[in-house]
Predicted model as a PDB file, atoms N, CA, C, CB and O in Angstrom, pLDDT in the B-factor column:
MODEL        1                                                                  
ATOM      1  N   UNK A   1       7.989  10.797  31.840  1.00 87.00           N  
ATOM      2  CA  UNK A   1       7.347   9.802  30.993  1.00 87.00           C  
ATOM      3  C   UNK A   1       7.220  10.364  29.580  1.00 87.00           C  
ATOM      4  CB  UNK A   1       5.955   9.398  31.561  1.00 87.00           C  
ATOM      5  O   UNK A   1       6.782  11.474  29.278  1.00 87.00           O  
ATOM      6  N   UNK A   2       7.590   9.594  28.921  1.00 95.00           N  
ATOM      7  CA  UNK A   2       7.317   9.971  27.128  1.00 95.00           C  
ATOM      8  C   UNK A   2       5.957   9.833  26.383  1.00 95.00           C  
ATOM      9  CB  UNK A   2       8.205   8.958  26.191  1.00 95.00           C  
ATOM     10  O   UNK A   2       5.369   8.752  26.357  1.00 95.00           O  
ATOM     11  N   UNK A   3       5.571  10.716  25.906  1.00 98.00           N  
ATOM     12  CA  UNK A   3       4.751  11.205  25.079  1.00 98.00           C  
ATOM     13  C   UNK A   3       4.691  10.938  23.476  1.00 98.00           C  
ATOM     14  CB  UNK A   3       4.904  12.365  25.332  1.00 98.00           C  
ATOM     15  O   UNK A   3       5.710  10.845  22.790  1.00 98.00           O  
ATOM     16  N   UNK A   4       3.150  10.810  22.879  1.00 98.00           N  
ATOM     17  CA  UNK A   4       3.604  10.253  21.455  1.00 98.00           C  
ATOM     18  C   UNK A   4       2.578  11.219  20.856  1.00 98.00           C  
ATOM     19  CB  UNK A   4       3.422   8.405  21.047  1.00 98.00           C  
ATOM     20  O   UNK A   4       1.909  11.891  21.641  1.00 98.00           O  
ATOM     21  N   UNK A   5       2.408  11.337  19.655  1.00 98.00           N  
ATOM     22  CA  UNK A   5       1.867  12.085  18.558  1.00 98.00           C  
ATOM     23  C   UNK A   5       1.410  10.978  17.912  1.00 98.00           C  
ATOM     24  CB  UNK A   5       2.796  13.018  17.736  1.00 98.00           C  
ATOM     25  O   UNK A   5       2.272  10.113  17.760  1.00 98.00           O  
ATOM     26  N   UNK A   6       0.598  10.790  17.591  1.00 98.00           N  
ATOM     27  CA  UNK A   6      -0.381   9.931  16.126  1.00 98.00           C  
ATOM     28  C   UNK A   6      -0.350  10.541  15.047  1.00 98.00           C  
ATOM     29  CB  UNK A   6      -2.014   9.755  16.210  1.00 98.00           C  
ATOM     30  O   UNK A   6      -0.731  11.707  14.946  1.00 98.00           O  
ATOM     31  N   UNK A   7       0.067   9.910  14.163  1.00 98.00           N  
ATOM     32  CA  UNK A   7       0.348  10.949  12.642  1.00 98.00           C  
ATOM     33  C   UNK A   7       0.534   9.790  11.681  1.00 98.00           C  
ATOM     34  CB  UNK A   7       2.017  12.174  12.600  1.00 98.00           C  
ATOM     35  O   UNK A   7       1.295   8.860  11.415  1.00 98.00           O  
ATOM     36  N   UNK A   8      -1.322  10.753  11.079  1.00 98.00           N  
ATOM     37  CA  UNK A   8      -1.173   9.948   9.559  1.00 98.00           C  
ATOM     38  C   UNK A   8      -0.073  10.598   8.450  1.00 98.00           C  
ATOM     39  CB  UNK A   8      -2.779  10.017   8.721  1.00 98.00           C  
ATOM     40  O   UNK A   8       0.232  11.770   8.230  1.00 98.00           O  
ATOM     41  N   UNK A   9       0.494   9.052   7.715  1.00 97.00           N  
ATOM     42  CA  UNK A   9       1.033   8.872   6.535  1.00 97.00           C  
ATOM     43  C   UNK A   9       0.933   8.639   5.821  1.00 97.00           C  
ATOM     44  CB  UNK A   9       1.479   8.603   6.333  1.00 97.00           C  
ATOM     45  O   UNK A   9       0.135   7.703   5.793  1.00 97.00           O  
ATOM     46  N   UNK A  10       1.424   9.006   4.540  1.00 97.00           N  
ATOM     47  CA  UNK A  10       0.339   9.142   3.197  1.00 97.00           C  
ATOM     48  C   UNK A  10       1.868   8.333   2.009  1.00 97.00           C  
ATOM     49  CB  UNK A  10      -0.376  11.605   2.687  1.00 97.00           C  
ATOM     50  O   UNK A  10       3.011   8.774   1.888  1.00 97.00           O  
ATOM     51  N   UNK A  11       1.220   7.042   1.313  1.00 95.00           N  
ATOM     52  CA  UNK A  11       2.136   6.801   0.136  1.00 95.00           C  
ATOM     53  C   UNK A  11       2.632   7.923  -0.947  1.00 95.00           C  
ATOM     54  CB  UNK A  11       1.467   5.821  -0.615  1.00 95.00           C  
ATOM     55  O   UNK A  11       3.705   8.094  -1.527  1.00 95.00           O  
ATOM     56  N   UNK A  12       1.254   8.679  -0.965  1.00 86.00           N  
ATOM     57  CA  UNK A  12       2.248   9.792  -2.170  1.00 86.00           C  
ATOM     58  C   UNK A  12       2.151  10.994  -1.567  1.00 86.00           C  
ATOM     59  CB  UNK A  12       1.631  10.056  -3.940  1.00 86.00           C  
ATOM     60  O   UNK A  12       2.073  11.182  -0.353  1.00 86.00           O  
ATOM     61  N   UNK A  13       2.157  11.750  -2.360  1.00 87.00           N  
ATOM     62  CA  UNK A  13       2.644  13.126  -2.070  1.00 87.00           C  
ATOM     63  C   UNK A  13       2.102  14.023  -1.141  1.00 87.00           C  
ATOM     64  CB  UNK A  13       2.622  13.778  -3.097  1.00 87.00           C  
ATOM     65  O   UNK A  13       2.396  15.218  -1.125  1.00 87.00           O  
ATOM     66  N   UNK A  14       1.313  13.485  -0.360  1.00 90.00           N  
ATOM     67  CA  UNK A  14       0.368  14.077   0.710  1.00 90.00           C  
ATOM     68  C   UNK A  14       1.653  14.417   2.198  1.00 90.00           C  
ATOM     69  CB  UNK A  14      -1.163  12.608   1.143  1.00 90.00           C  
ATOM     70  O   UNK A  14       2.460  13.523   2.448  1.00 90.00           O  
ATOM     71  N   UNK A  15       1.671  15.298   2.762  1.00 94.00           N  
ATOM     72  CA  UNK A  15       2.411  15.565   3.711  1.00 94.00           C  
ATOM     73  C   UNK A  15       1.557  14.652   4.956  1.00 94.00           C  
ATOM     74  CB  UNK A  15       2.594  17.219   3.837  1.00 94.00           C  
ATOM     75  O   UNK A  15       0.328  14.580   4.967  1.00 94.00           O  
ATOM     76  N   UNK A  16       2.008  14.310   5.480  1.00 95.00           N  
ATOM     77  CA  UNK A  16       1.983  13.339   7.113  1.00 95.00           C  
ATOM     78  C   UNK A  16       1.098  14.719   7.929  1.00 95.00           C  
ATOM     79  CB  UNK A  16       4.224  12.872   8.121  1.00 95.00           C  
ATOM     80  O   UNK A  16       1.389  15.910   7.824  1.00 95.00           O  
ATOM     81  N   UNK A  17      -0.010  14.135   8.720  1.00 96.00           N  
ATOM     82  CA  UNK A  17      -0.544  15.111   9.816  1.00 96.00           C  
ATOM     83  C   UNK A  17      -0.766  14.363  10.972  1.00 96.00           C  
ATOM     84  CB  UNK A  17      -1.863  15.853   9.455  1.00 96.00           C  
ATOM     85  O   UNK A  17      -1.185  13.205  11.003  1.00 96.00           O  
ATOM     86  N   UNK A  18      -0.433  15.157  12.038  1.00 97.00           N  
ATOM     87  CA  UNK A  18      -0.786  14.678  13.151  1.00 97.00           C  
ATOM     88  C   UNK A  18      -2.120  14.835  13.741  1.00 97.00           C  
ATOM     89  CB  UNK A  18       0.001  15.065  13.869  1.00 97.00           C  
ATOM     90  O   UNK A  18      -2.637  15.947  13.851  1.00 97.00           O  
ATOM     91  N   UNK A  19      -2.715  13.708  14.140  1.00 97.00           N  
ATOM     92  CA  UNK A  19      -4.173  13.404  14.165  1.00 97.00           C  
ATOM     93  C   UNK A  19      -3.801  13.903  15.962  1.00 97.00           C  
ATOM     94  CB  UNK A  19      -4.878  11.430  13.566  1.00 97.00           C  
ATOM     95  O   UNK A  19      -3.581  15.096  16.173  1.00 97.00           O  
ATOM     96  N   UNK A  20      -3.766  12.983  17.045  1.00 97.00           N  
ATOM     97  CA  UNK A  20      -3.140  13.491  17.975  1.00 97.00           C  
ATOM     98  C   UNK A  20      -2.009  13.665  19.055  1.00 97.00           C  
ATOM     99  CB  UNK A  20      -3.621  13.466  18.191  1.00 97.00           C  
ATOM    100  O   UNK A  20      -1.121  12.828  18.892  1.00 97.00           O  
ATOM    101  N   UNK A  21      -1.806  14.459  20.040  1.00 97.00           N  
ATOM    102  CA  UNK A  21      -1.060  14.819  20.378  1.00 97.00           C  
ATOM    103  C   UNK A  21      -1.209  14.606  22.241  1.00 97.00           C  
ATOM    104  CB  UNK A  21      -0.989  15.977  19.624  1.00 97.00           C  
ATOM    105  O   UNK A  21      -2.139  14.779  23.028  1.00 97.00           O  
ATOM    106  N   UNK A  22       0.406  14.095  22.406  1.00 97.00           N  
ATOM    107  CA  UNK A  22       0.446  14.264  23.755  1.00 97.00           C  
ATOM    108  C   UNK A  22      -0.065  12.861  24.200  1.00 97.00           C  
ATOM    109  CB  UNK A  22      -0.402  15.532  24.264  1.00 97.00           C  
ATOM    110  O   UNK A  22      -0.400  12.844  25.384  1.00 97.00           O  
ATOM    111  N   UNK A  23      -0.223  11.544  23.461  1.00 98.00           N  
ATOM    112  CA  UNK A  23      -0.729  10.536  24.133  1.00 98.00           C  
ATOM    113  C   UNK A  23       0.171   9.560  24.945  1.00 98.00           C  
ATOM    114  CB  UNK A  23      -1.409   9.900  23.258  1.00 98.00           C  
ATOM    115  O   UNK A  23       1.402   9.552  24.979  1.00 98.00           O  
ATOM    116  N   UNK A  24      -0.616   8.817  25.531  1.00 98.00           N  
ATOM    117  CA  UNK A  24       0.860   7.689  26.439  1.00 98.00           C  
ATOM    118  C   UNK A  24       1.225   6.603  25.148  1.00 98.00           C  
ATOM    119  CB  UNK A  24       0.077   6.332  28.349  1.00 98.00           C  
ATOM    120  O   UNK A  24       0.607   6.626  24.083  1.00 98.00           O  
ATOM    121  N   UNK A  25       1.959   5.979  25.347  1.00 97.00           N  
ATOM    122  CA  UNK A  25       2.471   4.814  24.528  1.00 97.00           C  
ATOM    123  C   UNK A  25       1.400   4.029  24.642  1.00 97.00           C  
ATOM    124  CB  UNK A  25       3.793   4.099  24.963  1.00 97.00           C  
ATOM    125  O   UNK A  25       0.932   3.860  23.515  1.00 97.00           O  
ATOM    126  N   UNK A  26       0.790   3.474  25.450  1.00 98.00           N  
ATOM    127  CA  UNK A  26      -0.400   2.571  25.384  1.00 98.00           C  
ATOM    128  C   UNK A  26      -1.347   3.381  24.680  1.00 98.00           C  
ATOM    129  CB  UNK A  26      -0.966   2.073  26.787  1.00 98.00           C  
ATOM    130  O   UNK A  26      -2.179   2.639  24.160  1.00 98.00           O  
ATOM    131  N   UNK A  27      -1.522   4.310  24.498  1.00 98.00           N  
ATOM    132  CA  UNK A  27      -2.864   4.705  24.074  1.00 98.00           C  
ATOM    133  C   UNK A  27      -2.562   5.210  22.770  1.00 98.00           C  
ATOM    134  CB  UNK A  27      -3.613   5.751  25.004  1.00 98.00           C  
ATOM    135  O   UNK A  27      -3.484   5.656  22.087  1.00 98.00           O  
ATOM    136  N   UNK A  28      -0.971   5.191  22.183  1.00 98.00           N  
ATOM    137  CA  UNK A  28      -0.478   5.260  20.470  1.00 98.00           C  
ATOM    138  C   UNK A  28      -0.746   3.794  20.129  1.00 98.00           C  
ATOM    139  CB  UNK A  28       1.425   5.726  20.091  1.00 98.00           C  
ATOM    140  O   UNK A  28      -1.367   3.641  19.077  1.00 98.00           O  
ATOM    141  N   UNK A  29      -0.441   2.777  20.736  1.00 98.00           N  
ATOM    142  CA  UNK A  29      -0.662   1.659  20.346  1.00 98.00           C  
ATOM    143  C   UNK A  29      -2.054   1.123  19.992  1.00 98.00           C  
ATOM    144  CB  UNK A  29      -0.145   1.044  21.154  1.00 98.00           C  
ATOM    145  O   UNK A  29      -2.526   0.583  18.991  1.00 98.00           O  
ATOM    146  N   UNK A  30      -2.556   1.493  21.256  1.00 98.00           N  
ATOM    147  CA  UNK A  30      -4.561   0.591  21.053  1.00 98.00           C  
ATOM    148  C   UNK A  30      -4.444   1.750  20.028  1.00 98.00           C  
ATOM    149  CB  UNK A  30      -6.439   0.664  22.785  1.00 98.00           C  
ATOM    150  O   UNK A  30      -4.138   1.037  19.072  1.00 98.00           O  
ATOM    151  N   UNK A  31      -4.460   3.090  19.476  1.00 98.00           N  
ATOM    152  CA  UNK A  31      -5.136   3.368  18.289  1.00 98.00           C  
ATOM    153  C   UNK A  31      -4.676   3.281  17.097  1.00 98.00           C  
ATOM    154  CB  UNK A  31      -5.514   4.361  18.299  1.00 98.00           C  
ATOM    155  O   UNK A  31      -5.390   3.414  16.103  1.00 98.00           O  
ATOM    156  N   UNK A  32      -3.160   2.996  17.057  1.00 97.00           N  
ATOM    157  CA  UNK A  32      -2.571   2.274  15.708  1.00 97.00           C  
ATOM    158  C   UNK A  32      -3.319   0.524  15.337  1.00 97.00           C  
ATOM    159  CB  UNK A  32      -0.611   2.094  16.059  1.00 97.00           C  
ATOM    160  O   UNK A  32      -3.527   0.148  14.183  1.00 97.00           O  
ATOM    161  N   UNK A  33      -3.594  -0.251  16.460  1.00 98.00           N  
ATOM    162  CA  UNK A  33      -4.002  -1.462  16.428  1.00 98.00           C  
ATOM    163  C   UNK A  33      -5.317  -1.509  15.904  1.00 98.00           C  
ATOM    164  CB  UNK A  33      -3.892  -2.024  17.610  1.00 98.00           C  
ATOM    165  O   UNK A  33      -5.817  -2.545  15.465  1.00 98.00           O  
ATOM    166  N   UNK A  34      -6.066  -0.068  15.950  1.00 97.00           N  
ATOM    167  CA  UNK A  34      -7.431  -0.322  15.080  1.00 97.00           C  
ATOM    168  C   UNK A  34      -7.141  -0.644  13.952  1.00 97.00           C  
ATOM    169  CB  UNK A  34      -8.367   0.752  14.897  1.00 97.00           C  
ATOM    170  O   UNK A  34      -6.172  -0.019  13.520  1.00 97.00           O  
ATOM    171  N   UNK A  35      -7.857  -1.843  12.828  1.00 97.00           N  
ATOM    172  CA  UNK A  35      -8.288  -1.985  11.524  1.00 97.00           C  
ATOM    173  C   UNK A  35      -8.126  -0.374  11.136  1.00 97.00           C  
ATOM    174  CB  UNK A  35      -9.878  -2.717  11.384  1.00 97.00           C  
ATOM    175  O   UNK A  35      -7.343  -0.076  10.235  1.00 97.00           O  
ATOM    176  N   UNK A  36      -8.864   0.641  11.818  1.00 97.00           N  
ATOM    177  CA  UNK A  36      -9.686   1.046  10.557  1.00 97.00           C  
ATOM    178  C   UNK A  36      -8.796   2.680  10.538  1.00 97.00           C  
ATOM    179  CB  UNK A  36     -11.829   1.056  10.844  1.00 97.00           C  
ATOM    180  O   UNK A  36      -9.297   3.695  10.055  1.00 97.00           O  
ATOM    181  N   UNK A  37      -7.304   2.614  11.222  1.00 97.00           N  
ATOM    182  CA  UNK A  37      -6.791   2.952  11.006  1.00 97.00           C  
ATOM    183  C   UNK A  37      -5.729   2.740   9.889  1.00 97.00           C  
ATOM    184  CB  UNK A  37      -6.827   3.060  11.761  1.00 97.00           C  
ATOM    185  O   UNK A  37      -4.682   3.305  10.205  1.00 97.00           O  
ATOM    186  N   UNK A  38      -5.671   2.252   8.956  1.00 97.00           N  
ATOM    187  CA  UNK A  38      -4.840   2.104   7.840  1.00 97.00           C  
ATOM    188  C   UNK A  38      -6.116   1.642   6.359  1.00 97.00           C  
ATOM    189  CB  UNK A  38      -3.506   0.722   8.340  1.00 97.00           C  
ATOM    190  O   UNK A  38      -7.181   1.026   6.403  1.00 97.00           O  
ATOM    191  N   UNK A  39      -5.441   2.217   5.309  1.00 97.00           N  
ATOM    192  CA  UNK A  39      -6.360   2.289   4.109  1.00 97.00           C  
ATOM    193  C   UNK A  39      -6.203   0.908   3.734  1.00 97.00           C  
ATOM    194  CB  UNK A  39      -5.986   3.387   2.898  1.00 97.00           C  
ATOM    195  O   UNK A  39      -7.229   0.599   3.129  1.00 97.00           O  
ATOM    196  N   UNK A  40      -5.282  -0.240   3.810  1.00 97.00           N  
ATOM    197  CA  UNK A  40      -5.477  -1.501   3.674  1.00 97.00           C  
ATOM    198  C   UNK A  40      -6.249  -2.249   4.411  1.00 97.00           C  
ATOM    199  CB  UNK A  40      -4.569  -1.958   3.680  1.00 97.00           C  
ATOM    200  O   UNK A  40      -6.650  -3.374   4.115  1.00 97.00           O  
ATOM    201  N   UNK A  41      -6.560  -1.427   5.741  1.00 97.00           N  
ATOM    202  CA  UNK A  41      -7.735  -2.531   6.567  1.00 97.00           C  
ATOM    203  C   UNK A  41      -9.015  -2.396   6.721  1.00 97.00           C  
ATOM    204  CB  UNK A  41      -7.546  -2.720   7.870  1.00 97.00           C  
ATOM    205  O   UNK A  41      -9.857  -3.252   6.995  1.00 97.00           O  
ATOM    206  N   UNK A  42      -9.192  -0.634   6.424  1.00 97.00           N  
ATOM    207  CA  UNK A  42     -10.246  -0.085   6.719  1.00 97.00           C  
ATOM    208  C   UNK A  42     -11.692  -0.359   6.239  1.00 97.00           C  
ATOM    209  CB  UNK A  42      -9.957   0.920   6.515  1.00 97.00           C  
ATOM    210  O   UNK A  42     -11.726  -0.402   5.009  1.00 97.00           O  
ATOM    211  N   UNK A  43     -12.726  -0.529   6.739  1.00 96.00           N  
ATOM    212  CA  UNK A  43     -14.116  -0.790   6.196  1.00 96.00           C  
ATOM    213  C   UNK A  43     -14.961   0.536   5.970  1.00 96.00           C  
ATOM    214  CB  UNK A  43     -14.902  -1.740   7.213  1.00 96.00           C  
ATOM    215  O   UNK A  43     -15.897   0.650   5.178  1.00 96.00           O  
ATOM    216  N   UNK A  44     -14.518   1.398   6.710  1.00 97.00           N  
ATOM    217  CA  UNK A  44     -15.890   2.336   6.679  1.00 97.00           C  
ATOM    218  C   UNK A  44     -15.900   3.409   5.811  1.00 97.00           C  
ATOM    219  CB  UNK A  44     -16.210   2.981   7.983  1.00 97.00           C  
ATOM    220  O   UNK A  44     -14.918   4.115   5.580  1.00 97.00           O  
ATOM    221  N   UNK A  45     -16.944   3.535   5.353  1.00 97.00           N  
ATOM    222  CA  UNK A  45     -17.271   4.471   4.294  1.00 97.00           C  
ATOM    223  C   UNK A  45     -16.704   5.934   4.348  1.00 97.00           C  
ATOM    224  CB  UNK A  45     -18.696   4.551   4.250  1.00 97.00           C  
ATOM    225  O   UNK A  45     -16.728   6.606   3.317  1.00 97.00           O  
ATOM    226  N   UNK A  46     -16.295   6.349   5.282  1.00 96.00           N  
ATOM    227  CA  UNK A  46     -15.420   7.649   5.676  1.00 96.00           C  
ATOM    228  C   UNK A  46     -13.636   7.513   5.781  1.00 96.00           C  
ATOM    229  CB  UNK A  46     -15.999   8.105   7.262  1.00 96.00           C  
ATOM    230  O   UNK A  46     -12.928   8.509   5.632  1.00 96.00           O  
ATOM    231  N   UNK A  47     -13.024   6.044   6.077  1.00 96.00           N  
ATOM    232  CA  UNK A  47     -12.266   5.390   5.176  1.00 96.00           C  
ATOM    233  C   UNK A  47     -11.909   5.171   3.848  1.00 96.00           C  
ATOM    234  CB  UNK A  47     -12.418   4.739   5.343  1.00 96.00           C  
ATOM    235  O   UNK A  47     -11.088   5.853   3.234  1.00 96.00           O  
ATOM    236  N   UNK A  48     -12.505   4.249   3.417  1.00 95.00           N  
ATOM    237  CA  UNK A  48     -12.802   4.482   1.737  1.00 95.00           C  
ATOM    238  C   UNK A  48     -12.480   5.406   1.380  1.00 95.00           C  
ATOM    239  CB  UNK A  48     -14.001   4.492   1.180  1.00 95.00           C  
ATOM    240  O   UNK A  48     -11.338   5.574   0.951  1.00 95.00           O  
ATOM    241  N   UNK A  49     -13.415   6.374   1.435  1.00 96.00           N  
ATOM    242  CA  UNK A  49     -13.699   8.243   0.742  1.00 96.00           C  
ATOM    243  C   UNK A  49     -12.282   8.686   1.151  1.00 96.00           C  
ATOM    244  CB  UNK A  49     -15.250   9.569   1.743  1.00 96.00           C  
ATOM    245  O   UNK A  49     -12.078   9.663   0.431  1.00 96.00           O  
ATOM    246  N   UNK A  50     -11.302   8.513   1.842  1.00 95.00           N  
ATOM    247  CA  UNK A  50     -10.229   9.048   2.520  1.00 95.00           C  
ATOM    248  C   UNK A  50      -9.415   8.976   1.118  1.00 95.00           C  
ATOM    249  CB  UNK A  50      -9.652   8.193   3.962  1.00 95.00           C  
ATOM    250  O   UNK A  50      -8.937   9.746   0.286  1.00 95.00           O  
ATOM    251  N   UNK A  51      -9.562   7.425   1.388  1.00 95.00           N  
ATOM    252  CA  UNK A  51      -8.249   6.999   0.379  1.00 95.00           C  
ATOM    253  C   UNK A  51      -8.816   7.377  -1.080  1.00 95.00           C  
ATOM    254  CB  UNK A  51      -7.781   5.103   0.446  1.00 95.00           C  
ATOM    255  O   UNK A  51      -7.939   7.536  -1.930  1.00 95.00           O  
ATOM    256  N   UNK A  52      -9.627   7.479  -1.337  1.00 95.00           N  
ATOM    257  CA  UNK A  52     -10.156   7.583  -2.557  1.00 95.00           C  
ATOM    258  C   UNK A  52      -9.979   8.595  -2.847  1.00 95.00           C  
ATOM    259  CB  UNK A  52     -11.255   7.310  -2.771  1.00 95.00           C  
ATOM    260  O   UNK A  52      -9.770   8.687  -4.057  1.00 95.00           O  
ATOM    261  N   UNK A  53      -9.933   9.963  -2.057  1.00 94.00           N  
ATOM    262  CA  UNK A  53      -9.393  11.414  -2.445  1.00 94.00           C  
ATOM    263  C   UNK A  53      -7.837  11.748  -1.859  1.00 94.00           C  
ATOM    264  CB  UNK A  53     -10.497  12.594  -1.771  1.00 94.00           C  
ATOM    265  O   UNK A  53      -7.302  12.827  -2.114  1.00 94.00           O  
ATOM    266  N   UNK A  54      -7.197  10.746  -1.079  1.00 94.00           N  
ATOM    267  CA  UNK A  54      -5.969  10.968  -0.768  1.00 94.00           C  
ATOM    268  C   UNK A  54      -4.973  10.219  -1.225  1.00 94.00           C  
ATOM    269  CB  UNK A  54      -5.886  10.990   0.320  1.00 94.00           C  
ATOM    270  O   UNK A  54      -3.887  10.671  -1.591  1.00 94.00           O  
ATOM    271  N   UNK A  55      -5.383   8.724  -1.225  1.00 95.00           N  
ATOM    272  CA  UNK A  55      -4.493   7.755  -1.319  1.00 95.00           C  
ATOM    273  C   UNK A  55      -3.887   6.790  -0.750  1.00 95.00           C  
ATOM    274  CB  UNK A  55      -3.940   8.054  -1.522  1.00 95.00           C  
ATOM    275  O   UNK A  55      -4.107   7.120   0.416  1.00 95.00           O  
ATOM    276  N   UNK A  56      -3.333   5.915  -0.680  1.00 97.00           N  
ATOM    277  CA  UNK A  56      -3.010   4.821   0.464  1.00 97.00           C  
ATOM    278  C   UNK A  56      -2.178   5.484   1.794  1.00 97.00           C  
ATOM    279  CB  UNK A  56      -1.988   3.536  -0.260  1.00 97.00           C  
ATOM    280  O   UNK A  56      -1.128   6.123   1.720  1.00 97.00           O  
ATOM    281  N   UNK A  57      -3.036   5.114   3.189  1.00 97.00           N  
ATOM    282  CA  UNK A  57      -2.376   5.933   4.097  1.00 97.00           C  
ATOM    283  C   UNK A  57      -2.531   5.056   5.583  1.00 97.00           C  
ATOM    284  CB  UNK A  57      -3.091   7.528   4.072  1.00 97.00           C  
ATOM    285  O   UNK A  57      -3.384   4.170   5.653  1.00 97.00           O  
ATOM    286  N   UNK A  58      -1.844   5.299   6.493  1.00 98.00           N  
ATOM    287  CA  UNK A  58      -1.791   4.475   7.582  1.00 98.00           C  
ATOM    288  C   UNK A  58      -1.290   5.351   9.100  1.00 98.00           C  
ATOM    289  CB  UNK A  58      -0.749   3.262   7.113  1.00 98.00           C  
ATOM    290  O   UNK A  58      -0.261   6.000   9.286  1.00 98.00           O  
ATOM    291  N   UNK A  59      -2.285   5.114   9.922  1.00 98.00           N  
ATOM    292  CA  UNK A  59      -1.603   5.948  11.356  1.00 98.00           C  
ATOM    293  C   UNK A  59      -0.589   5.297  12.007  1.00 98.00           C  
ATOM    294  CB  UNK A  59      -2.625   6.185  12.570  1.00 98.00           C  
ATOM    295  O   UNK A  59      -0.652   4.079  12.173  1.00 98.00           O  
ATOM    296  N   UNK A  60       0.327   5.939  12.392  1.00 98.00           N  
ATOM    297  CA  UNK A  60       1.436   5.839  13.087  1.00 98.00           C  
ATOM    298  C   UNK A  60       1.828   6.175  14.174  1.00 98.00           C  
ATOM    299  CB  UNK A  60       2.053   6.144  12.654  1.00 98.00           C  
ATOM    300  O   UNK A  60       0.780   6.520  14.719  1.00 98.00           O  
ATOM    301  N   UNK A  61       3.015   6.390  15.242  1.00 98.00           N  
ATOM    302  CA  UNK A  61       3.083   7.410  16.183  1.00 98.00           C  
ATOM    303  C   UNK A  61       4.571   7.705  16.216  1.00 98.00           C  
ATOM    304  CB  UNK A  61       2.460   7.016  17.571  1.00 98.00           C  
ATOM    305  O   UNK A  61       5.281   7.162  15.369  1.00 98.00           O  
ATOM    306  N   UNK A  62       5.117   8.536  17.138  1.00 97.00           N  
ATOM    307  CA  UNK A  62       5.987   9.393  16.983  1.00 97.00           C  
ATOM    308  C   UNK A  62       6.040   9.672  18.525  1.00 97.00           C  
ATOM    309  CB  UNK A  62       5.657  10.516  15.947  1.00 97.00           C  
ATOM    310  O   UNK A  62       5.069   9.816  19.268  1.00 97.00           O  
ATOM    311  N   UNK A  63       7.476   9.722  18.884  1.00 97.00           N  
ATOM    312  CA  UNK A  63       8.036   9.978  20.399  1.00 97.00           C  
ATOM    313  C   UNK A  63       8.008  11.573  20.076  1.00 97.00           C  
ATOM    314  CB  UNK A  63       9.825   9.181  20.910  1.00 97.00           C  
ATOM    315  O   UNK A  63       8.604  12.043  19.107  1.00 97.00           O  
ATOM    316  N   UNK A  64       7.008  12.602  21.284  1.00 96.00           N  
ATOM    317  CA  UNK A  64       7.706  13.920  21.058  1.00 96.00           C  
ATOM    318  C   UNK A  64       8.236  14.121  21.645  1.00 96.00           C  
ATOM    319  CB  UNK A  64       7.338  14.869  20.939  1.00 96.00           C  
ATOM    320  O   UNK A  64       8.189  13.539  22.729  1.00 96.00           O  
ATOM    321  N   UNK A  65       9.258  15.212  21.361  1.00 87.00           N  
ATOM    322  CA  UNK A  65      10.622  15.463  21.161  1.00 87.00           C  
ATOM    323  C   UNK A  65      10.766  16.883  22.499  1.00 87.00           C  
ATOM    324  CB  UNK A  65      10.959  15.920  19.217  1.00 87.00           C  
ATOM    325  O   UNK A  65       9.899  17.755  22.556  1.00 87.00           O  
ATOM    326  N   UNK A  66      11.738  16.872  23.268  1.00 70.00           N  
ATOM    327  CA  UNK A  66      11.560  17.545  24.495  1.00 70.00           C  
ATOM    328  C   UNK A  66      11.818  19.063  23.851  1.00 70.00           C  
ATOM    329  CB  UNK A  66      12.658  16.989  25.800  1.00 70.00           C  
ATOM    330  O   UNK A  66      11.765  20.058  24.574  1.00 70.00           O  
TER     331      UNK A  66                                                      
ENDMDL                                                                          
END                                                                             
């Protein structure tokens, strides 16, 4: 069974990090599907502050690689 990585991405020059690791496909999905995972949807004040010192950014996932 395949495995995914969650990894935020950043519009500028910020390198991509992987938040986590080793999840199922269902469980990259329900946490990409949160709002308050991407700086265009996000409400919360620890959001905000993100983008405000990083820049426009959004979680993603990633098949890892055998």
């Amino acid at each position: 069974m395949s495995r995914y990585d969650i990894v935020r991405f950043y519009q500028d020059d910020h390198p991509a990090s992987v938040l986590l690791k080793g999840v199922t496909l269902a469980e990259a999905q329900e946490h990409c599907n949160d709002p308050e995972t991407s700086s265009a949807t996000a409400t919360s004040e620890e959001a905000r502050e993100h983008r405000r010192l990083y820049g426009p950014w959004f979680d993603g996932y990633r098949e890892q690689r055998s």
